[in-house]
GURODREN-763546 format. One record per residue (C-alpha): residue in three letters; x, y, z. Coordinates in steps of 0.05 Angstrom, whole numbers, plus 5000, padded with zeros to 4 digits. Layout:
kolmi | px | py | pz
ALA | X | Y | Z;
...
This chain:
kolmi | px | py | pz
UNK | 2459 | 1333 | 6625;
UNK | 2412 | 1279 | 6593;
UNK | 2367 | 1298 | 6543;
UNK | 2308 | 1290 | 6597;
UNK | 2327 | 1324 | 6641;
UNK | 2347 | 1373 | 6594;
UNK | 2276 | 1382 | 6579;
UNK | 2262 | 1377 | 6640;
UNK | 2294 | 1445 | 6659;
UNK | 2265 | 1465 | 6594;
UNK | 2198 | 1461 | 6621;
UNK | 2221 | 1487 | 6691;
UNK | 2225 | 1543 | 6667;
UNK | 2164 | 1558 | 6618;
UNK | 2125 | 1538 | 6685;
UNK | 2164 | 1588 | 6725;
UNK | 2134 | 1636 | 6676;
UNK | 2066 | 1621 | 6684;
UNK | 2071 | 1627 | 6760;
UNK | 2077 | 1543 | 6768;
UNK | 2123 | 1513 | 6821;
UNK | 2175 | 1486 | 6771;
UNK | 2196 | 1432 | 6823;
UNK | 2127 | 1396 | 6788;
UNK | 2156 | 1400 | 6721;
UNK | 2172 | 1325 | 6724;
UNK | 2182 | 1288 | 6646;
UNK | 2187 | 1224 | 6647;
UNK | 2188 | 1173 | 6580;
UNK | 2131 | 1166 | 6549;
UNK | 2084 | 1107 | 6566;
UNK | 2054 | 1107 | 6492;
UNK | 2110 | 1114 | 6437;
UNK | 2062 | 1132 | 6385;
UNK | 2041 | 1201 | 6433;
UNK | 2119 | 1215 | 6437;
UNK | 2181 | 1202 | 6468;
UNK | 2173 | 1243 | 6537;
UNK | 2118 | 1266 | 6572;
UNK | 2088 | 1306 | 6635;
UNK | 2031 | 1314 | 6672;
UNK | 2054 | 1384 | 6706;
UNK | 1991 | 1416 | 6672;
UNK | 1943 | 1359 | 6708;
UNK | 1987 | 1369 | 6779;
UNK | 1979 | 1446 | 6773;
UNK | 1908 | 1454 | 6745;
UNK | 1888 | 1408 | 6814;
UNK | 1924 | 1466 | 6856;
UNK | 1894 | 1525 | 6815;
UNK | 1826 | 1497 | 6798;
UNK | 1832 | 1502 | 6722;
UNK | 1828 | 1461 | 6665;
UNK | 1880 | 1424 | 6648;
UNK | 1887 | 1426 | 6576;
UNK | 1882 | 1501 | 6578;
UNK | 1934 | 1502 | 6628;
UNK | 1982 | 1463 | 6586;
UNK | 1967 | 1507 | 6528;
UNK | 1992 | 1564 | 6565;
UNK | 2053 | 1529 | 6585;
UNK | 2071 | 1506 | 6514;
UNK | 2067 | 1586 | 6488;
UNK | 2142 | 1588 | 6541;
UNK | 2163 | 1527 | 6527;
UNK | 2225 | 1532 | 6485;
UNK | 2250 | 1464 | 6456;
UNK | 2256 | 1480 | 6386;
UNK | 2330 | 1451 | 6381;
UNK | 2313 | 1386 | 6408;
UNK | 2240 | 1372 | 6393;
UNK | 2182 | 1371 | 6346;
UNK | 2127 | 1419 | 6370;
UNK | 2102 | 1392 | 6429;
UNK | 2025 | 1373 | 6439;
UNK | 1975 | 1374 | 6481;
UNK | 1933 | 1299 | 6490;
UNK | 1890 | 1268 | 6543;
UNK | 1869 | 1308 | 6605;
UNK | 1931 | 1346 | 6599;
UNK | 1986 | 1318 | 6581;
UNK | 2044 | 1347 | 6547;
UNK | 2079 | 1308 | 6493;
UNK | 2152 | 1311 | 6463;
UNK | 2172 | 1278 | 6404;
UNK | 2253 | 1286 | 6400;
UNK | 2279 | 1311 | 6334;
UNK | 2324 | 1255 | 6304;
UNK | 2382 | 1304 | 6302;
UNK | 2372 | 1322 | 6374;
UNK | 2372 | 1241 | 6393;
UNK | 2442 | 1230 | 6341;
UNK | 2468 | 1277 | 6386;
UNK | 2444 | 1247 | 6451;
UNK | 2470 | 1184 | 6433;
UNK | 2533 | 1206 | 6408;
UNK | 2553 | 1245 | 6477;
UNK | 2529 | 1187 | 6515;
UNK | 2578 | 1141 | 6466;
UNK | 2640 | 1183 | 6481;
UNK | 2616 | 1184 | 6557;
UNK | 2662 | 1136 | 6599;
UNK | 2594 | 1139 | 6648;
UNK | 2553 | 1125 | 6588;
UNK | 2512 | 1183 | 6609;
UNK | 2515 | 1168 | 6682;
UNK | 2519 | 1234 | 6725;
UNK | 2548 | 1220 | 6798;
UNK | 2497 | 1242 | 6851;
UNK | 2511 | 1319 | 6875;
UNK | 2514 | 1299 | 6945;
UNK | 2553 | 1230 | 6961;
UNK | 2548 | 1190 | 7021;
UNK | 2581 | 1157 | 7062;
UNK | 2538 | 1079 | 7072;
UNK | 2547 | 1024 | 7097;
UNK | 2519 | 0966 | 7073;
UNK | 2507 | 0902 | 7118;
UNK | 2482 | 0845 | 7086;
UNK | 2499 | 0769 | 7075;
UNK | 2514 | 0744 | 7158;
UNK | 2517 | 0684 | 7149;
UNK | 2517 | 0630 | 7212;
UNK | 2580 | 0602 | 7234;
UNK | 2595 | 0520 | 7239;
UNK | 2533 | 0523 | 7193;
UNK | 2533 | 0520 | 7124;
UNK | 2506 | 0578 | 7080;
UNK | 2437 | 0560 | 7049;
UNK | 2389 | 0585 | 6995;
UNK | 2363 | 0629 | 7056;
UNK | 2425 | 0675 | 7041;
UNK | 2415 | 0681 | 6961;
UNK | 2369 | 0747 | 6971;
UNK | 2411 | 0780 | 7029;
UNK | 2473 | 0767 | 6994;
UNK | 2462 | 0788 | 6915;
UNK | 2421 | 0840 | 6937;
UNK | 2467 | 0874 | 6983;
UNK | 2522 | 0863 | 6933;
UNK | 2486 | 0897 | 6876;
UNK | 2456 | 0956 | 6915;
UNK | 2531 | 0966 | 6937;
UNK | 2562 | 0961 | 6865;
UNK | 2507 | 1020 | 6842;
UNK | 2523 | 1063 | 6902;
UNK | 2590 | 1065 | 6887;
UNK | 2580 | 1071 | 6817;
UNK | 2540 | 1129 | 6829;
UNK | 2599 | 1166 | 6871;
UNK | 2577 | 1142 | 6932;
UNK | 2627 | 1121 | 6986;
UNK | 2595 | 1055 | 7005;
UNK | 2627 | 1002 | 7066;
UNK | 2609 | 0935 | 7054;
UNK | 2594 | 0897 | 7127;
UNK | 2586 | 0820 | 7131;
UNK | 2557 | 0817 | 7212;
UNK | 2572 | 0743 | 7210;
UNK | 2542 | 0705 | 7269;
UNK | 2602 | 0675 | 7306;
UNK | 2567 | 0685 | 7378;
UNK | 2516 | 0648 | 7411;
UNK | 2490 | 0584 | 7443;
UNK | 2504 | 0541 | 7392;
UNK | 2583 | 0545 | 7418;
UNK | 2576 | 0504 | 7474;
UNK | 2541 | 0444 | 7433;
UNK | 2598 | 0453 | 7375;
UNK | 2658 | 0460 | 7437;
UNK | 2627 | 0393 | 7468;
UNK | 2621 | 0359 | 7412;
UNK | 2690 | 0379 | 7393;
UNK | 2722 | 0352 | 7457;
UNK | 2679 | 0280 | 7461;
UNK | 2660 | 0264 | 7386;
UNK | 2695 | 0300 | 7334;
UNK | 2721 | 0261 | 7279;
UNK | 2786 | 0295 | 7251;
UNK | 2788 | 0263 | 7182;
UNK | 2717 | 0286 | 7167;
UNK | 2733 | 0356 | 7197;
UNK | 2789 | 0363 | 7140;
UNK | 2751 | 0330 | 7084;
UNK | 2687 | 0375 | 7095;
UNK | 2696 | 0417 | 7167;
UNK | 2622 | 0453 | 7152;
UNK | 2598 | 0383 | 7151;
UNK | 2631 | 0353 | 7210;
UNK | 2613 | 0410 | 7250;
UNK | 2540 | 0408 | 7236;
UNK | 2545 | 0328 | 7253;
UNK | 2568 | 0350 | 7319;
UNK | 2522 | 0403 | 7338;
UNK | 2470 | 0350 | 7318;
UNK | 2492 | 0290 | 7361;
UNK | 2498 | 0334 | 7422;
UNK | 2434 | 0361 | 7411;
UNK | 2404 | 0295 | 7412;
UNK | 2450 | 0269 | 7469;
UNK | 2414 | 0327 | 7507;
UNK | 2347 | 0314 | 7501;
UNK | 2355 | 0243 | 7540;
UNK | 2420 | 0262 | 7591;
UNK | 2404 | 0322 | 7626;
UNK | 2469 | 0312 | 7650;
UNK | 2510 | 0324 | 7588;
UNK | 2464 | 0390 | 7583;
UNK | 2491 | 0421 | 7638;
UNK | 2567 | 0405 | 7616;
UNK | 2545 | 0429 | 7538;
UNK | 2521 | 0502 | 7584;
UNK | 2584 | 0501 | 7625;
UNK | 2622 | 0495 | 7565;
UNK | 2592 | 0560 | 7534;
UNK | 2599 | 0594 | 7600;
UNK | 2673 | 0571 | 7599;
UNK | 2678 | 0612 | 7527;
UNK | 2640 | 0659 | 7552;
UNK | 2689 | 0676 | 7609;
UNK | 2745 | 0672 | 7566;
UNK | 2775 | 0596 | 7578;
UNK | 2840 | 0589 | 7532;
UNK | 2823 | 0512 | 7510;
UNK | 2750 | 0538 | 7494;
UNK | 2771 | 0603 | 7456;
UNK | 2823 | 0558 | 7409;
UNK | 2760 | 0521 | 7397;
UNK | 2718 | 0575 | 7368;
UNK | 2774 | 0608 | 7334;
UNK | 2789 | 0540 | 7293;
UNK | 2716 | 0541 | 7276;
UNK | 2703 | 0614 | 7257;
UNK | 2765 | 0606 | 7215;
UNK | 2744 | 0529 | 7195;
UNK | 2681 | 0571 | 7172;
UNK | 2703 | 0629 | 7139;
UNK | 2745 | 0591 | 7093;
UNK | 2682 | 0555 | 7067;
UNK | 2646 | 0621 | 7065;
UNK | 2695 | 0650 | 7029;
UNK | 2703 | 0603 | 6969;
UNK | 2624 | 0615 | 6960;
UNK | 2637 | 0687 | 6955;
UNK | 2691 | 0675 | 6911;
UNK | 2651 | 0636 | 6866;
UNK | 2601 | 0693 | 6867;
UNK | 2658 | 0741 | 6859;
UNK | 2624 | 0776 | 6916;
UNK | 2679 | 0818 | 6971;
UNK | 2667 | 0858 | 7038;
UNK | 2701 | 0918 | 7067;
UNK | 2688 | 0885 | 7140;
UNK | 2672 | 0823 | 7163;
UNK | 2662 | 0852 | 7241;
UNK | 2619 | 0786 | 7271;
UNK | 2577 | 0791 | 7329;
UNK | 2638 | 0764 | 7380;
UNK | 2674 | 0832 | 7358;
UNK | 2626 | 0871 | 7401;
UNK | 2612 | 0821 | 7469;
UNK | 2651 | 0861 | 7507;
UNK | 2610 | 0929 | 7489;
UNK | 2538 | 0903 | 7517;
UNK | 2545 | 0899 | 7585;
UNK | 2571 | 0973 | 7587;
UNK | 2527 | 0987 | 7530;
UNK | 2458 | 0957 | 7584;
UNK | 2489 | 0994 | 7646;
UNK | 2491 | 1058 | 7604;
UNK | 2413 | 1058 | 7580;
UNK | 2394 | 1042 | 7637;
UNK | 2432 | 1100 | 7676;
UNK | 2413 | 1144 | 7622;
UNK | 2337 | 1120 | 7643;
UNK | 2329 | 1103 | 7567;
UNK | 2324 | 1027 | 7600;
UNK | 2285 | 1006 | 7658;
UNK | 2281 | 0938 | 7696;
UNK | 2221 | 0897 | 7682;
UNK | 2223 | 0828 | 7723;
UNK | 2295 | 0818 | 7721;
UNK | 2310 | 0839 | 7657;
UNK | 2329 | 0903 | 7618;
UNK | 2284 | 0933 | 7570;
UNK | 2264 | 0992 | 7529;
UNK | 2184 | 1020 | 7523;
UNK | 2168 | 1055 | 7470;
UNK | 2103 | 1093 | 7500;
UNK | 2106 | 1146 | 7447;
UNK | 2102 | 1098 | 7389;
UNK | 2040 | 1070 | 7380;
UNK | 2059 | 1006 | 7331;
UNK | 2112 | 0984 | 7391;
UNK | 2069 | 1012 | 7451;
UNK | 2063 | 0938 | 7478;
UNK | 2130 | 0908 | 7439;
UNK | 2182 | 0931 | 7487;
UNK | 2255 | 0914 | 7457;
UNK | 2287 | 0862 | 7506;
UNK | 2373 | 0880 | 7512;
UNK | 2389 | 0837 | 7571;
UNK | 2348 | 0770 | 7600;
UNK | 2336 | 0766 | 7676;
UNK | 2401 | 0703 | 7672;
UNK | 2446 | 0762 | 7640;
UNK | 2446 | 0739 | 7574;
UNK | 2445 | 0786 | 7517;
UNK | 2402 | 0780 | 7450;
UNK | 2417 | 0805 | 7379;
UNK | 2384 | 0875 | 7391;
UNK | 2437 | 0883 | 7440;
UNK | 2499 | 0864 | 7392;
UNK | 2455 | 0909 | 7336;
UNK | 2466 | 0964 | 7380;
UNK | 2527 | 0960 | 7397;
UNK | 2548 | 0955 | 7331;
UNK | 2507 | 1020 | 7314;
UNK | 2554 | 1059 | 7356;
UNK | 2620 | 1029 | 7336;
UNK | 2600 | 1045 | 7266;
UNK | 2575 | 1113 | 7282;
UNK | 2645 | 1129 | 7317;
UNK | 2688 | 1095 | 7260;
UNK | 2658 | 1111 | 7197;
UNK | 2599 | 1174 | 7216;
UNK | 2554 | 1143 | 7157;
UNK | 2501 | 1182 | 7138;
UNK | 2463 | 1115 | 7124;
UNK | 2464 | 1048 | 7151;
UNK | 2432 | 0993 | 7102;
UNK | 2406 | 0933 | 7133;
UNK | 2395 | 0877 | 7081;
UNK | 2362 | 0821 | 7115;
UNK | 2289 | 0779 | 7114;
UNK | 2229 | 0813 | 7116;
UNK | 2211 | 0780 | 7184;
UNK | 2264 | 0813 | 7221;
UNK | 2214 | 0885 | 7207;
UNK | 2191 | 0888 | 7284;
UNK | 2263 | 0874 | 7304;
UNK | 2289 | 0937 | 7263;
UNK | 2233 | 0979 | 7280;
UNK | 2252 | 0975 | 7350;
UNK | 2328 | 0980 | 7339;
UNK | 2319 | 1031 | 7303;
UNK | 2274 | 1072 | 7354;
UNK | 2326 | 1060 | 7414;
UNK | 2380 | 1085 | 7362;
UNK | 2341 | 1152 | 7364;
UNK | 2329 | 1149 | 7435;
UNK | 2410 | 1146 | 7437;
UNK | 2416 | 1204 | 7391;
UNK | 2432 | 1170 | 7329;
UNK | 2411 | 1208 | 7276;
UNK | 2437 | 1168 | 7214;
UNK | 2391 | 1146 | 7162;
UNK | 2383 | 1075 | 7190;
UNK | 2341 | 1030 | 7130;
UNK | 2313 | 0958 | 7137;
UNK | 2324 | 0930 | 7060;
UNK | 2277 | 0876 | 7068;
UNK | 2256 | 0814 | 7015;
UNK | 2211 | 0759 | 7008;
UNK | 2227 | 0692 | 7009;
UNK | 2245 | 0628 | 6957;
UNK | 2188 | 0584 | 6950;
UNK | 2186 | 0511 | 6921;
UNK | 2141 | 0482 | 6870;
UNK | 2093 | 0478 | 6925;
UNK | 2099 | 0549 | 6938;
UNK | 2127 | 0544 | 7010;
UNK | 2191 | 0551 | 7038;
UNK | 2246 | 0524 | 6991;
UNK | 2268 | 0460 | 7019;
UNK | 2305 | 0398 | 7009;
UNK | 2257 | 0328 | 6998;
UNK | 2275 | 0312 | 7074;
UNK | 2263 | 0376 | 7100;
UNK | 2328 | 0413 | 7106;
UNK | 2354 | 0483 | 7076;
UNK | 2377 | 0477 | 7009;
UNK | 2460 | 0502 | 7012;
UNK | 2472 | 0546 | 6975;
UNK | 2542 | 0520 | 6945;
UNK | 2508 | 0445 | 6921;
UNK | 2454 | 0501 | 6884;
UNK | 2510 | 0543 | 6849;
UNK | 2541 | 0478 | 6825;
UNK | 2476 | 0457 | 6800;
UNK | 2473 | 0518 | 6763;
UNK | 2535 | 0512 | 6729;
UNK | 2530 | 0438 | 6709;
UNK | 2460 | 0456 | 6682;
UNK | 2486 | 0515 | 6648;
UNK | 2537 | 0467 | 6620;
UNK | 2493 | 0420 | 6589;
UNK | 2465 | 0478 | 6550;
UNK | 2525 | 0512 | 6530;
UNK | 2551 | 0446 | 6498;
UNK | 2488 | 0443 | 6462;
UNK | 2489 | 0503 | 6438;
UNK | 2567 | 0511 | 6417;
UNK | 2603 | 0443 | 6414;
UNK | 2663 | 0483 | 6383;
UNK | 2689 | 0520 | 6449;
UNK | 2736 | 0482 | 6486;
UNK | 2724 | 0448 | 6546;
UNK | 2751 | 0496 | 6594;
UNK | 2716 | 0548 | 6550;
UNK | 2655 | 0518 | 6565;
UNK | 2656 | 0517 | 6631;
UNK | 2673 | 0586 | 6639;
UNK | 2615 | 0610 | 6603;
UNK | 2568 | 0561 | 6638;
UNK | 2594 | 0587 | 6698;
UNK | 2577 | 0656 | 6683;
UNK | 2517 | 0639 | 6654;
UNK | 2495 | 0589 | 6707;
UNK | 2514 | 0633 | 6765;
UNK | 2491 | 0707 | 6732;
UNK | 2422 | 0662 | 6713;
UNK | 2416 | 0645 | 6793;
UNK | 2430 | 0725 | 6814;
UNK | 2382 | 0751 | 6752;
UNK | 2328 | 0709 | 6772;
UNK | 2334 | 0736 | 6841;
UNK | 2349 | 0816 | 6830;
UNK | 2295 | 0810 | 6768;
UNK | 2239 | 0813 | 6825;
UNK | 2218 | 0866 | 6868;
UNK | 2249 | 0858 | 6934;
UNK | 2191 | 0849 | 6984;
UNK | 2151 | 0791 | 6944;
UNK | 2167 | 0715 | 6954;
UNK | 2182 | 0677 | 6879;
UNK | 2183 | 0600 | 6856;
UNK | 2253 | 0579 | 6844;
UNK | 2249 | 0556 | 6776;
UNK | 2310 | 0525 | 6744;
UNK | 2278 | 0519 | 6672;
UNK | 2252 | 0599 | 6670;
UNK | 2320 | 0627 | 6704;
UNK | 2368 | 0585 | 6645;
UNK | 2321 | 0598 | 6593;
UNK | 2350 | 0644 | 6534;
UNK | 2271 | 0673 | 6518;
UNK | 2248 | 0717 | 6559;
UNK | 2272 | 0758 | 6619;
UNK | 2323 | 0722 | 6639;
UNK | 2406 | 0726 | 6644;
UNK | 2417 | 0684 | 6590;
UNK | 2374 | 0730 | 6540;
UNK | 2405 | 0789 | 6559;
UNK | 2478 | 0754 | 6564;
UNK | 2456 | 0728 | 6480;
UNK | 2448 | 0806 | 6471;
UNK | 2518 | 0823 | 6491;
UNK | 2543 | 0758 | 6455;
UNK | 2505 | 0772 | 6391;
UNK | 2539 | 0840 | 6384;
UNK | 2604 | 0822 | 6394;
UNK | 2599 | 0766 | 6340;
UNK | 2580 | 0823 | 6294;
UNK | 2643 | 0852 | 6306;
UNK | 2685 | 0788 | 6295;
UNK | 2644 | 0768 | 6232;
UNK | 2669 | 0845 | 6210;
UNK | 2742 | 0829 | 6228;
UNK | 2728 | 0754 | 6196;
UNK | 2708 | 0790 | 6122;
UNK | 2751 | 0847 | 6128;
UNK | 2700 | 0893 | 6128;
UNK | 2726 | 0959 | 6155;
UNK | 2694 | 0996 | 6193;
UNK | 2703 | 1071 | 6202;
UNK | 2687 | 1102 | 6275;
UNK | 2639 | 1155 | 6254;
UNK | 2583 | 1187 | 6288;
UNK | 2511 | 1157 | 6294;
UNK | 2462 | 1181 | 6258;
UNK | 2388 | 1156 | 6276;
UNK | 2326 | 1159 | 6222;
UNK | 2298 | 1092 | 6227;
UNK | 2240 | 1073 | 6279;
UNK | 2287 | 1011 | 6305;
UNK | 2352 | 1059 | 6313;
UNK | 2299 | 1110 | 6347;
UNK | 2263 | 1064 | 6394;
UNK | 2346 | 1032 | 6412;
UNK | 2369 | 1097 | 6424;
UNK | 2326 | 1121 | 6463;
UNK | 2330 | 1062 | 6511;
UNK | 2401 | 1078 | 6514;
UNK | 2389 | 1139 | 6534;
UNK | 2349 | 1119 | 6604;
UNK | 2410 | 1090 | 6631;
UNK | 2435 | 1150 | 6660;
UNK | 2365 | 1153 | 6694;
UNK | 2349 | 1091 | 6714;
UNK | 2412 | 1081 | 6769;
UNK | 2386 | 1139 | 6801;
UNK | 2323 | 1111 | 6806;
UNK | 2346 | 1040 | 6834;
UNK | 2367 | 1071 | 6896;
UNK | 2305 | 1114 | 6910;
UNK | 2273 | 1046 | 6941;
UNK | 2333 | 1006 | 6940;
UNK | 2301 | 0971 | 6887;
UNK | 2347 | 0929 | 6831;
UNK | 2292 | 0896 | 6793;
UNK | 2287 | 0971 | 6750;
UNK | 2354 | 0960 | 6725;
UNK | 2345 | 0887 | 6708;
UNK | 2273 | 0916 | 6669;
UNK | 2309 | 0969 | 6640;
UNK | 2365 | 0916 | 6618;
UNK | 2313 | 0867 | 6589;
UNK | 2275 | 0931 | 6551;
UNK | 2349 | 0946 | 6522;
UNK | 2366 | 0877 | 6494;
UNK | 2290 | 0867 | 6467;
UNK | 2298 | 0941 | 6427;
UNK | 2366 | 0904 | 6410;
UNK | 2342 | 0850 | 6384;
UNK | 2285 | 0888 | 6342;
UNK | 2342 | 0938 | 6314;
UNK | 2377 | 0879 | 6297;
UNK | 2321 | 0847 | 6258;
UNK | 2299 | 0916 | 6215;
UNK | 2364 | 0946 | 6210;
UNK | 2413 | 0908 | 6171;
UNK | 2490 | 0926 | 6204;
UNK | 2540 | 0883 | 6170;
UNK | 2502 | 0889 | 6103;
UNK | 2492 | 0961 | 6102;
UNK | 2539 | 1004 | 6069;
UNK | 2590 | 1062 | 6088;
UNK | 2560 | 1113 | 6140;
UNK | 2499 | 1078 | 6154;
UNK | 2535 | 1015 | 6171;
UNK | 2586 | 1053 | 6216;
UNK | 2530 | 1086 | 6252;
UNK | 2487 | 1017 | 6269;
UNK | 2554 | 0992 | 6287;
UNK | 2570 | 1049 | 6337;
UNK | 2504 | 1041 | 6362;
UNK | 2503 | 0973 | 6370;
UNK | 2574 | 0977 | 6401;
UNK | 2548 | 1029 | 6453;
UNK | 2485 | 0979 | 6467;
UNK | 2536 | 0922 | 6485;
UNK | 2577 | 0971 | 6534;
UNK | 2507 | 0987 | 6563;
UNK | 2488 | 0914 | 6569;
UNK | 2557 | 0895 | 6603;
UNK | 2564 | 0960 | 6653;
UNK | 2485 | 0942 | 6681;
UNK | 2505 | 0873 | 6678;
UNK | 2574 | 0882 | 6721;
UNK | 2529 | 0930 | 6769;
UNK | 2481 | 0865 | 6792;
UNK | 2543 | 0832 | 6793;
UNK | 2527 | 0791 | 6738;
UNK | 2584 | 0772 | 6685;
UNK | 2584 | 0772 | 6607;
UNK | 2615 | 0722 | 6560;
UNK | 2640 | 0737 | 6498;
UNK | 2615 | 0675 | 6462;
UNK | 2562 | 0629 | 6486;
């Protein structure tokens, strides 16, 4: 158990004395370090309830509260508030379990789940753009905590290799495709094509109609038509996959929309025999009478030509993965414009008995300089493999500033985990639902909260472990023992982590682990400024190095869970 919630059920129980709900005995850290270490405001929540004053309530509660062994007498400040300071021993010995804790104080959740996280879904025979950044580091990292946290978590890429956009790509294939380009860069060549016959279309209404028959051709199953798509899904993957490669990113499933075509019609038949559908003007759709934000948004699951739209394939997909894997929650990491979409997937789900915890994970979007829509100078998306490499040869340029005496292939495996962890930082640092300015200069800069400061943490430490081995100093694994206000104030940042992951996936919200990172490094860099480690002598200097050595594998783990990489020199 941590040491707050340790006093936590400390003060669960003096409440339970006094005739207080003890589920309200909530501490959290304090917000002003010179009141204490921990706080609560259980007095102020129950004096509300019983009409009394606040500070006289949390007198009473002190008078039961037993935490002799761990703290300094508490107090009593504000409106109510009850303050512990933690007894230096009490924190040595925090730190110390949390040292010799291959969870580093972690405590799996008491109830795992089974979830399945779909994020990423990317396009096929188009390239994947900066569009994809959010979907795809955030989905990654929220499925690297859940698992971390014991958590059985199946990782979904719903790519889109269905649709329209076939019959353009199988035409052009057939009439204009250009083989050399197609194995020199087959993302490319296939965007060139879907381009030309777009514009062919607009003045031959002609060619139109062959570019429909050609999807209706796929769509009935023609052989030459199928080999088509299947050389372009797989023509696609392959660049997809060096991307996630790059990102060191992996999926459980990659079940695209084609795996469930033959599912919808059945799937339409069945709502509407089960009256959960009705026929409006040719067409299938759900109501939603009953719910006043979609009272006059009915969800649309087959067009008056046939045709079938994504909420059709969503749930479709809702029921396979019901069947296969009975999740207890589905995870849906996509765009916040897709909200209305969700909310009415979502209510035909229940209206079909689906009782999982189905979540929209929504974000914001990249802006430019100019604060809209990130874009290249003619217009188009940025892709997102020209923006890693940019990240990498810009990390590049500062890594051989900064440390000329790596080797070159040294170098560029540092600025490749700098360049790459800087891009996913700069992302995961914000909260989810707002839109941010893409800002090469902030997101490589090593002040601030940033990758690279946190990744000059980890690399600071370990150089005070080589400079040890360098002038022999030896160093004897002891305990650590805290006393001074920089070992305090490190410590007890340490000692959140076993908090904080719990905490992330409360809203689904990374940005508190990449503040409680940044907090970590900054106490860091204080302790490492008032508390000399290498200069220091016997016990003291074993204990700053144990607790800087604990700090680094804190640094690394939270690191590794946004997916973000650590170098040991930089």
């Amino acid at each position: 158990m941590s040491l707050q919630s340790l006093l936590q059920s400390r003060l669960a129980a003096a409440l339970s004395k006094v005739g207080i709900d003890a589920a309200i005995g909530i501490v959290t850290p304090a917000a002003d370090a010179r009141f204490g270490d921990f706080q609560s405001n259980a007095a102020m929540v129950a004096a509300k309830v019983q009409k009394k004053n606040p500070r006289e309530l949390a007198t009473s509660i002190l008078k039961y509260l037993q935490v002799e062994d761990l703290c300094e007498p508490p107090t009593v400040a504000g409106a109510g508030f009850i303050n512990f300071k933690v007894l230096d021993s009490a924190l040595s010995d925090a730190v110390n379990t949390v040292r010799s804790d291959a969870c580093l104080g972690v405590s799996p959740v008491p109830n795992p789940k089974t979830i399945i996280v779909d994020f990423s879904s990317p396009n096929v025979a188009k390239p994947m753009h900066v569009g994809h950044i959010r979907s795809t580091i955030l989905g990654d990292s929220l499925s690297r905590i859940a698992r971390h946290l014991g958590h059985c978590v199946v990782t979904d890429n719903h790519i889109g290799d269905w649709g329209t956009q076939f019959g353009k790509v199988i035409y052009g294939w057939k009439h204009l495709l250009n083989k050399e380009s197609l194995e020199m860069s087959p993302i490319e060549e296939l965007v060139r094509l879907y381009r030309e016959v777009n514009a062919l279309e607009e003045h031959d209404p002609a060619i139109k109609e062959t570019v429909r028959g050609e999807l209706v051709k796929l769509q009935q199953g023609d052989a030459e038509n199928l080999e088509i798509w299947r050389q372009a899904v797989a023509l696609s993957w392959n660049e997809f996959e060096h991307l996630y490669d790059l990102l060191g990113i992996t999926f459980d499933e990659r079940l695209g929309e084609s795996f469930y075509n033959d599912a919808l019609g059945p799937l339409a038949d069945r709502l509407l025999s089960q009256q959960i559908a009705k026929e409006s003007e040719g067409a299938v759709c759900i109501f939603f009478p009953d719910i006043p934000a979609l009272e006059d948004k009915p969800c649309l699951i087959r067009k008056s030509d046939g045709g079938f739209l994504y909420a059709t394939t969503d749930l479709a997909t809702m029921e396979y993965r019901e069947k296969r894997w009975k999740p207890d929650a589905v995870w849906y990491v996509t765009g916040a414009p897709q909200q209305l979409h969700f909310e009415q997937v979502f209510a035909v789900g229940r209206k079909m008995g689906i009782a999982t915890d189905l979540r929209h994970i929504a974000f914001g979007s990249i802006l430019g300089d100019d604060r809209k829509m990130m874009k290249t100078r003619s217009g188009e998306n940025v892709e997102l493999g020209g923006l890693l490499r940019e990240a990498i040869e810009r990390a590049l340029t500062v890594v051989a500033e900064k440390n000329s005496n790596l080797s070159k292939s040294e170098q560029e495996e540092v600025a490749r985990t700098i360049g790459l962890g800087a891009v996913k930082y700069a992302d995961l640092m914000q909260h989810r639902l707002t839109d941010y300015v893409f800002s090469w200069e902030k997101m490589l800069s090593f002040q601030g909260n940033t990758a690279p400061y946190l990744q000059n943490a980890y690399v600071r430490i370990c150089s005070i472990f080589r400079k040890a081995e360098v002038e022999g100093i030896g160093i004897q694994s002891g305990s650590i023992s805290i006393s001074e206000p920089a070992e305090r104030a490190l410590a007890l940042q340490i000692l959140k982590f076993g908090e904080i992951l719990h905490a992330v996936l409360e809203d689904q919200r990374p940005n508190l682990l990449c503040l409680y990172l940044y907090e970590l490094a900054d106490s860091f860099h204080h302790f490492y400024e008032a508390c000399p480690i290498l200069k220091s002598e016997g016990g003291i200097r074993s204990s700053r190095m144990e607790l800087a050595g604990v700090t680094s594998k804190v640094l690394k783990t939270g690191l590794g869970l946004l997916g973000i990489g650590v170098p040991e020199r930089m």
